[in-house]
MARLUMRO-232679 format. One line per field, with one value per residue (C-alpha): y, z, x negated; residue number from 1. Coordinates in Angstrom, 1 decimal, decimal comma. Each point is the difference from the previous one (the first is absolute). Example, Ala and Ser with C-alpha at 12.3 -4.5 7.8 and 13.67 -1.06 7.14 Angstrom:
<atoms>
y <- c(-4,5	3,4)
z <- c(7,8	-0,7)
x <- c(-12,3	-1,4)
num <- c(1	2)
</atoms>
This chain:
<atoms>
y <- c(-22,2	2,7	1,3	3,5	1,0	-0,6	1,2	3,8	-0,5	-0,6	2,9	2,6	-1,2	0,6	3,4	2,4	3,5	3,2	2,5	3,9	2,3	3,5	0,6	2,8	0,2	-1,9	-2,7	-0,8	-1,2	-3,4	0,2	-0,5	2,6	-0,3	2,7	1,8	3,3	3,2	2,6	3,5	1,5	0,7	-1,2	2,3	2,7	2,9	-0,1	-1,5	0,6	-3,4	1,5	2,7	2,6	2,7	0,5	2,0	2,8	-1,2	2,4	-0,5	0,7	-1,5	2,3	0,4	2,3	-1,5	1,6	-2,1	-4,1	-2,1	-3,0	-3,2	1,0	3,9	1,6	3,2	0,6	1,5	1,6	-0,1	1,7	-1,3	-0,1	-0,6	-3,2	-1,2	-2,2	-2,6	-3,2	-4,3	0,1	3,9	1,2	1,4	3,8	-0,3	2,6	-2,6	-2,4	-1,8	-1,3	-0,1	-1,8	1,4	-1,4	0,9	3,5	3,1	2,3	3,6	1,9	0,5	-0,9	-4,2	-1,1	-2,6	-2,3	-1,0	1,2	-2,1	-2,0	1,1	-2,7	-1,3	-0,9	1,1	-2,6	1,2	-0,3	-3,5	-1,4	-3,1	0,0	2,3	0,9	-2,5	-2,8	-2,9	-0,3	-3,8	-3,0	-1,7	-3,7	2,0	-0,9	3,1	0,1	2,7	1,7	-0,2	1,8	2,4	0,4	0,5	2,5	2,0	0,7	1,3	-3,5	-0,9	-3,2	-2,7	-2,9	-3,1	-3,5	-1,3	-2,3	-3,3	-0,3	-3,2	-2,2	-2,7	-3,0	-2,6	-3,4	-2,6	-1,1	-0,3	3,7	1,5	3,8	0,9	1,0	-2,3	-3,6	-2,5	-3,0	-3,8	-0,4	3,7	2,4	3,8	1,2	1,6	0,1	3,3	2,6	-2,0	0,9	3,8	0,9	-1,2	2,2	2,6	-0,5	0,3	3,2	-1,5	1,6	-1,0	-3,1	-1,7	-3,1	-2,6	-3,4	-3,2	-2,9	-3,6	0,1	0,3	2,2	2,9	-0,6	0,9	2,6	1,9	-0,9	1,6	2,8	0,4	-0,3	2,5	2,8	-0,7	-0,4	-2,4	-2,7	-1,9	-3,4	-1,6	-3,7	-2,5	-0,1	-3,3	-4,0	-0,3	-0,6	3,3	1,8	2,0	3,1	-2,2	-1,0	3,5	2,4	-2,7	1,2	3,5	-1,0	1,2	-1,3	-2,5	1,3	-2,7	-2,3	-1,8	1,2	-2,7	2,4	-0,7	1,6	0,8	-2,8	1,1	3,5	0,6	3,1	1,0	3,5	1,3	2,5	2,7	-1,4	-2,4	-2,6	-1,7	-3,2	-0,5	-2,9	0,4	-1,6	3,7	-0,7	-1,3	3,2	2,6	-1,7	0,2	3,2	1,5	-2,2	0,5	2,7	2,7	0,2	-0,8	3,5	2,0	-1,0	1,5	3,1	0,5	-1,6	-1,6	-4,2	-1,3	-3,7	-1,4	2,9	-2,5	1,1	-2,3	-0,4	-2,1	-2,7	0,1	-4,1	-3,1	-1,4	-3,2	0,2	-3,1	1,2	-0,8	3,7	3,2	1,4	3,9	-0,3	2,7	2,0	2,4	2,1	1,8	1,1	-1,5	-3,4	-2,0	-1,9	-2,6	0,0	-2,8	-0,3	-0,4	-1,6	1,9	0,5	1,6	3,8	-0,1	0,3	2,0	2,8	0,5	-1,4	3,1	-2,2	-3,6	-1,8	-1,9	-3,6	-2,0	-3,7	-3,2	-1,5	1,7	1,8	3,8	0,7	3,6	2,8	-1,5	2,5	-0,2	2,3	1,9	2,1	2,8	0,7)
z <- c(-47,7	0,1	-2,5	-1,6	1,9	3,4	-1,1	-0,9	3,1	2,4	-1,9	1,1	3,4	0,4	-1,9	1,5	1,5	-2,4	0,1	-0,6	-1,7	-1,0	-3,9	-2,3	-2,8	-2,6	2,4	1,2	-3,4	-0,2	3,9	1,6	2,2	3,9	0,7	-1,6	-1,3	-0,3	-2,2	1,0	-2,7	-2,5	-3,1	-1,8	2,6	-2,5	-2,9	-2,7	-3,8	-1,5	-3,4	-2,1	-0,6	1,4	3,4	0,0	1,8	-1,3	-1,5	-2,9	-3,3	-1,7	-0,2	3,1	0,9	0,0	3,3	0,9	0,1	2,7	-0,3	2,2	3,6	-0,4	3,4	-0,8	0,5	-3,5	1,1	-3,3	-0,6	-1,7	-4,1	1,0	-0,6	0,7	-2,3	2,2	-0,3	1,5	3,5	0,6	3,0	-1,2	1,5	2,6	-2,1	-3,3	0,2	-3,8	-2,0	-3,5	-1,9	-2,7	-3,0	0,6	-0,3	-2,7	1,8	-1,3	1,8	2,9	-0,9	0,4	-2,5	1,3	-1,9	2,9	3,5	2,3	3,3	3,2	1,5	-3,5	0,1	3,7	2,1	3,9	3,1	1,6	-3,6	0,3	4,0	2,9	2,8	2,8	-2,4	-0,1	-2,5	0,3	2,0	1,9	-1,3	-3,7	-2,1	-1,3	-4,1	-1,9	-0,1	3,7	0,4	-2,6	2,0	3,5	-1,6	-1,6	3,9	1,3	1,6	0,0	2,4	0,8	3,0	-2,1	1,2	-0,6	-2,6	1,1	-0,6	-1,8	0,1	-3,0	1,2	-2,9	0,8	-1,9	-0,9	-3,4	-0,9	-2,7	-0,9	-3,1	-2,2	1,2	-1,9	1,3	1,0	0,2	2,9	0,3	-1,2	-0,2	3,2	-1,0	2,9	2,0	-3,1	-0,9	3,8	0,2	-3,4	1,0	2,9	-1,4	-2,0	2,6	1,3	2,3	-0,1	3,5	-0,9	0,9	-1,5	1,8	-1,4	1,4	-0,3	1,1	3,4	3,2	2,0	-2,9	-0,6	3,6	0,2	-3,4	1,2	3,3	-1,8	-2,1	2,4	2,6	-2,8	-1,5	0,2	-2,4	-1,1	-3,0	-0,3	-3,7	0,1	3,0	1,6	-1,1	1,9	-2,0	2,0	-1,1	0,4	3,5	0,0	1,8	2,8	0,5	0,0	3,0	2,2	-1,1	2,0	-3,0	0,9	-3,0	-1,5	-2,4	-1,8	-3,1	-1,6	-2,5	-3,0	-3,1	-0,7	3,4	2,1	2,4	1,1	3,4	1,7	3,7	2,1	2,7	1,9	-2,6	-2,9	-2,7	-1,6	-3,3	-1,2	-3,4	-2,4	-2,5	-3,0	-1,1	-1,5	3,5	1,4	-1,6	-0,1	4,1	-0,2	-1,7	2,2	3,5	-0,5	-1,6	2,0	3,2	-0,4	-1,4	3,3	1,7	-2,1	1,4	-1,9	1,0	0,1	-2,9	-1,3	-2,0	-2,8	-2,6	-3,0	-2,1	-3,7	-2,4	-1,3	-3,4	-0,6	1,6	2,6	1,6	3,9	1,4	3,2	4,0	0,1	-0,9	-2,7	-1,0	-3,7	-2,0	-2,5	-2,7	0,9	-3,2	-0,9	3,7	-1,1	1,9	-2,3	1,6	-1,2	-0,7	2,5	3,4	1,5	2,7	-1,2	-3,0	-0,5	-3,8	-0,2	3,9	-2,3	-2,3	2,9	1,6	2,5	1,6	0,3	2,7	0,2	3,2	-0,4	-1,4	-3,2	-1,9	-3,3	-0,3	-3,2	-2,4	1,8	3,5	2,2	2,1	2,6	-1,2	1,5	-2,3	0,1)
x <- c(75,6	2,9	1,6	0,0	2,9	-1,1	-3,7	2,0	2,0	-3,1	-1,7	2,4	0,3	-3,9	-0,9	-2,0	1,0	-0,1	-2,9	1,3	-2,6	0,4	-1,4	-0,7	2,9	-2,5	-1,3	4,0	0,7	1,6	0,0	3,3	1,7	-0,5	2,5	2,9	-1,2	2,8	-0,5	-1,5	1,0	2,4	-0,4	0,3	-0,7	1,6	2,0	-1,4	0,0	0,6	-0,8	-2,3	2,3	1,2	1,9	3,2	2,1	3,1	2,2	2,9	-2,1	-2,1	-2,7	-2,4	-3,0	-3,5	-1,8	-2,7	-1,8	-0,4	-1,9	-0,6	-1,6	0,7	1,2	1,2	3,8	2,2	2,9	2,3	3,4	3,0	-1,3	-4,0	-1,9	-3,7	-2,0	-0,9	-1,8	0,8	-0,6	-0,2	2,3	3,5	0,6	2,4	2,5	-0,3	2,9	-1,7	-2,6	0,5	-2,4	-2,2	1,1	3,5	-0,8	-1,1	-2,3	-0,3	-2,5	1,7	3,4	1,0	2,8	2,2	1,9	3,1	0,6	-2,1	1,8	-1,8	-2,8	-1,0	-3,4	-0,4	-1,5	1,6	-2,1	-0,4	1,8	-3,0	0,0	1,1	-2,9	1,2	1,4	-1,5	-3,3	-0,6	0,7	-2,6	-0,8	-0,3	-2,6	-1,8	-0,1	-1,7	3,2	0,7	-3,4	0,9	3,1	-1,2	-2,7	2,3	1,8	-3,7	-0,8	-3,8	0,2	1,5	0,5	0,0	-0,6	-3,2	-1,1	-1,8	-3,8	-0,7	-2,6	-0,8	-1,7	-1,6	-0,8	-2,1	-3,5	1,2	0,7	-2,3	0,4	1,1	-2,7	-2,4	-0,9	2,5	-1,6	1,3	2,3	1,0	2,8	0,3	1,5	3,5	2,2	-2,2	0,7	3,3	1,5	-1,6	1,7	3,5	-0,7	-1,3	2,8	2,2	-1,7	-1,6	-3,7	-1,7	-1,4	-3,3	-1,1	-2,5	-1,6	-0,7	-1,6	0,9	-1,3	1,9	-2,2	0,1	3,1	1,3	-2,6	1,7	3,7	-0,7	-1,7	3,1	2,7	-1,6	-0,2	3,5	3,5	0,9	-2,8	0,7	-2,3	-0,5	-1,1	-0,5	3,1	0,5	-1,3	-3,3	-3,4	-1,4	3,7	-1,4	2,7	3,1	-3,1	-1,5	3,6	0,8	-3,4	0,8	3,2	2,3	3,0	1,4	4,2	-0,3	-2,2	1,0	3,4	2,0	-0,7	-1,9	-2,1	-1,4	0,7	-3,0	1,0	-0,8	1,2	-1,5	0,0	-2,8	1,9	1,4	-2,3	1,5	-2,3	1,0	-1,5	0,7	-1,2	-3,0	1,7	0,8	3,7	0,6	-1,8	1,7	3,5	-0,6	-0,6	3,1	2,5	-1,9	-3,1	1,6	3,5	-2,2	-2,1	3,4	1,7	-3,3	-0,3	4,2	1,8	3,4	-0,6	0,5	-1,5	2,6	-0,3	1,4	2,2	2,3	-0,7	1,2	-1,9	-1,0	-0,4	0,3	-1,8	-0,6	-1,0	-2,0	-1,7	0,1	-1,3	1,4	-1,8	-0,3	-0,5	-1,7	2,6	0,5	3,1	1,4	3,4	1,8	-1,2	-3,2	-2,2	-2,2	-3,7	-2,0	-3,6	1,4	-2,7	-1,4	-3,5	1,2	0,6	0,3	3,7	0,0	-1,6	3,4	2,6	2,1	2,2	-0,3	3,2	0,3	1,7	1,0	-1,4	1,9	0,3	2,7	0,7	-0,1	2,2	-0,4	2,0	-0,1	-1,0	-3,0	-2,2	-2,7	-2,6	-1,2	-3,4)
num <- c(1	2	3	4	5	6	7	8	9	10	11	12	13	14	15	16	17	18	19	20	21	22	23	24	25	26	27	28	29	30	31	32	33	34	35	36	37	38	39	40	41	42	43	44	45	46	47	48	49	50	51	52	53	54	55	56	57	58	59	60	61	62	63	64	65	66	67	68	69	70	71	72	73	74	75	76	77	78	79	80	81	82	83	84	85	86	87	88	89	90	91	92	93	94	95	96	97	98	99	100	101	102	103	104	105	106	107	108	109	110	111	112	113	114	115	116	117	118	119	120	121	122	123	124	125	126	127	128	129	130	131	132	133	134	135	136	137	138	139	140	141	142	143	144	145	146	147	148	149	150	151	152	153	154	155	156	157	158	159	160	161	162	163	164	165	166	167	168	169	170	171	172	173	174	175	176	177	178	179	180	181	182	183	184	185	186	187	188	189	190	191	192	193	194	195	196	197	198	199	200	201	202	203	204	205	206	207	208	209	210	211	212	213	214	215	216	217	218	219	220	221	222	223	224	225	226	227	228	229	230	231	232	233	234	235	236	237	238	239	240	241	242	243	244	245	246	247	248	249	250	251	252	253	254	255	256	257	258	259	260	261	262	263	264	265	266	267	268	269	270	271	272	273	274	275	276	277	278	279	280	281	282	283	284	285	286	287	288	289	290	291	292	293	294	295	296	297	298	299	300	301	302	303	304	305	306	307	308	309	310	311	312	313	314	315	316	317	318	319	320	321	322	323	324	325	326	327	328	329	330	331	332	333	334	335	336	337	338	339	340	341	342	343	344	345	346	347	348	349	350	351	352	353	354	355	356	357	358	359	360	361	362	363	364	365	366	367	368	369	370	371	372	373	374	375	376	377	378	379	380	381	382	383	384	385	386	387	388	389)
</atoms>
């Protein structure tokens, strides 16, 4: 076995290369940049009111001369003298011979005649040219994950695509003649199979979208038939269930004849001892254990930073935090565990249910702390390393 350390390291010495894809705007979103993108624009490309009010010719009264409205996205030019203003509106384009905005409720208007209270300072409320970005500048840097607002943002300078690297496809495979579909009447011997929908929500969750899910039975001919299947119309290919030494365990025997080439198999981790991590030329293939715990405790520390890395993002396995610990804890173990927590208030509270079958208390956990083995005594406020789910 190696250990979680050398598992992360042999990970980023064996990722595949990045895909580029240009998107549409809406289909880039929670893409990461491929490229550093400069502004064409200014922004804003005219002077703009950052009030309702009225835009003034400044003069030294208080009393100014009402001689038109502009509101947001008219064109046409006011030419104002000394003593005029324009009721204008948020957003609208200040006349190049208005050096204010005064806003609306700071004001008496009187027909045509605006009352001021004070004087006004030049540039209030004015928003200058290029006062967000200047055309040329740059807009964002590539390796940026697009948000909502970073779409908003690109938008709003008259982009409509993007080259964004390209998200893995992701192929689910299930193991194990004793699946049953929820739904159906669960007879002696079986369980509800769990770990397909468990693993395409968390990436779904992730926005992670292209997903495809296969099932299989115990038998090795199918099951290198599907895994072939799966492997030539992904990327990634995440295997639940028979990775492990059982008689009807076929998925360690039929990656091999698919010539996957084996990273790992078997890390000192509990849950999860069985991982087993391979590649066939730029695809990565994921083995994880069926006890679901163990599943989906493989999938945060290995999965997940695995496709983020593919997707663009810089390396990054050891994503662990330090809280403090909320109690004590006694450590007896020749494995390293990752223990599901509560995290609340900086403090990590161990849950009861650890055992690797069980998602009972995976459903209210937000972080696994992970502990190196031994036997030793983890005392209320030490500090340990947590990965926030």
């Amino acid at each position: 076995m190696i250990s979680v350390q050398e598992a992360f390291s042999i990970l980023e010495q064996n990722l595949p290369a990045l895909h580029k894809v240009e998107y549409s705007l809406s289909q880039a979103r929670k893409h990461i940049l491929a490229e550093s993108l400069l502004s064409p624009i200014n922004m804003p490309p005219f002077r703009q009111s950052a009030m309702d009010g009225y835009a003034l010719c400044l003069h030294d009264d208080l009393v100014y001369e009402i001689v038109g409205e502009i509101k947001a996205g008219d064109s046409h030019l006011v030419d104002l003298i000394p003593g005029q203003a324009v009721k204008i509106f948020t957003g609208a384009a200040i006349p190049d011979s208005a050096q204010a905005v005064i806003q609306i409720e700071l004001v008496a208007a009187n027909g045509t005649q605006l009352l001021l209270d004070e004087l006004v300072e030049p540039e209030t409320n004015v928003r200058p040219i290029g006062e967000q970005i200047l055309a040329g500048d740059l807009a964002l840097e590539k390796g940026t994950l697009l948000n909502s607002a970073a779409i908003g943002f690109l938008a709003g300078l008259g982009f409509t695509h993007v080259t964004v690297y390209k998200k893995p496809n992701i192929g689910i495979v299930v193991t194990g003649n004793e699946l049953t579909k929820p739904g159906t009447p669960l007879e002696h011997g079986k369980v509800y199979e769990s770990n397909g929908i468990m693993l395409q929500s968390a990436l779904i969750d992730a926005y992670y979208d292209a997903v495809t899910l296969y099932e299989v039975n115990d038998d090795f001919e199918n099951t290198k038939n599907i895994l072939q299947d799966a492997i030539t119309n992904n990327d990634m290919i995440l295997v639940s269930g028979g990775i492990s030494v059982g008689d009807y365990d076929f998925v360690a025997r039929a990656l091999k004849e698919l010539h996957v080439q084996i990273l790992f198999h078997k890390v000192n981790q509990k849950p999860g001892k069985p991982l087993f991590a391979g590649k066939l030329h730029n695809k990565m293939i994921f083995a994880l254990p069926g006890n679901p715990a163990a599943c989906l405790t493989c999938f945060y520390v290995y999965v997940l930073p695995t496709l983020a890395i593919m997707s663009g993002a810089e390396a990054n396995y050891k994503q662990a935090v330090l809280f403090s610990l909320a109690h004590d804890y006694e450590v007896k173990n020749t494995r390293c565990q990752f223990l599901k927590a509560s995290i609340s208030n900086g403090e990590a509270q161990i849950l009861s249910h650890q055992n690797s079958s069980m998602l009972n208390s995976f459903s209210v956990s937000n972080g696994l702390i992970y502990v190196p083995h031994g036997h030793y005594e983890l005392k209320k406020g030490d500090a340990v390393e947590v990965y926030l789910l």
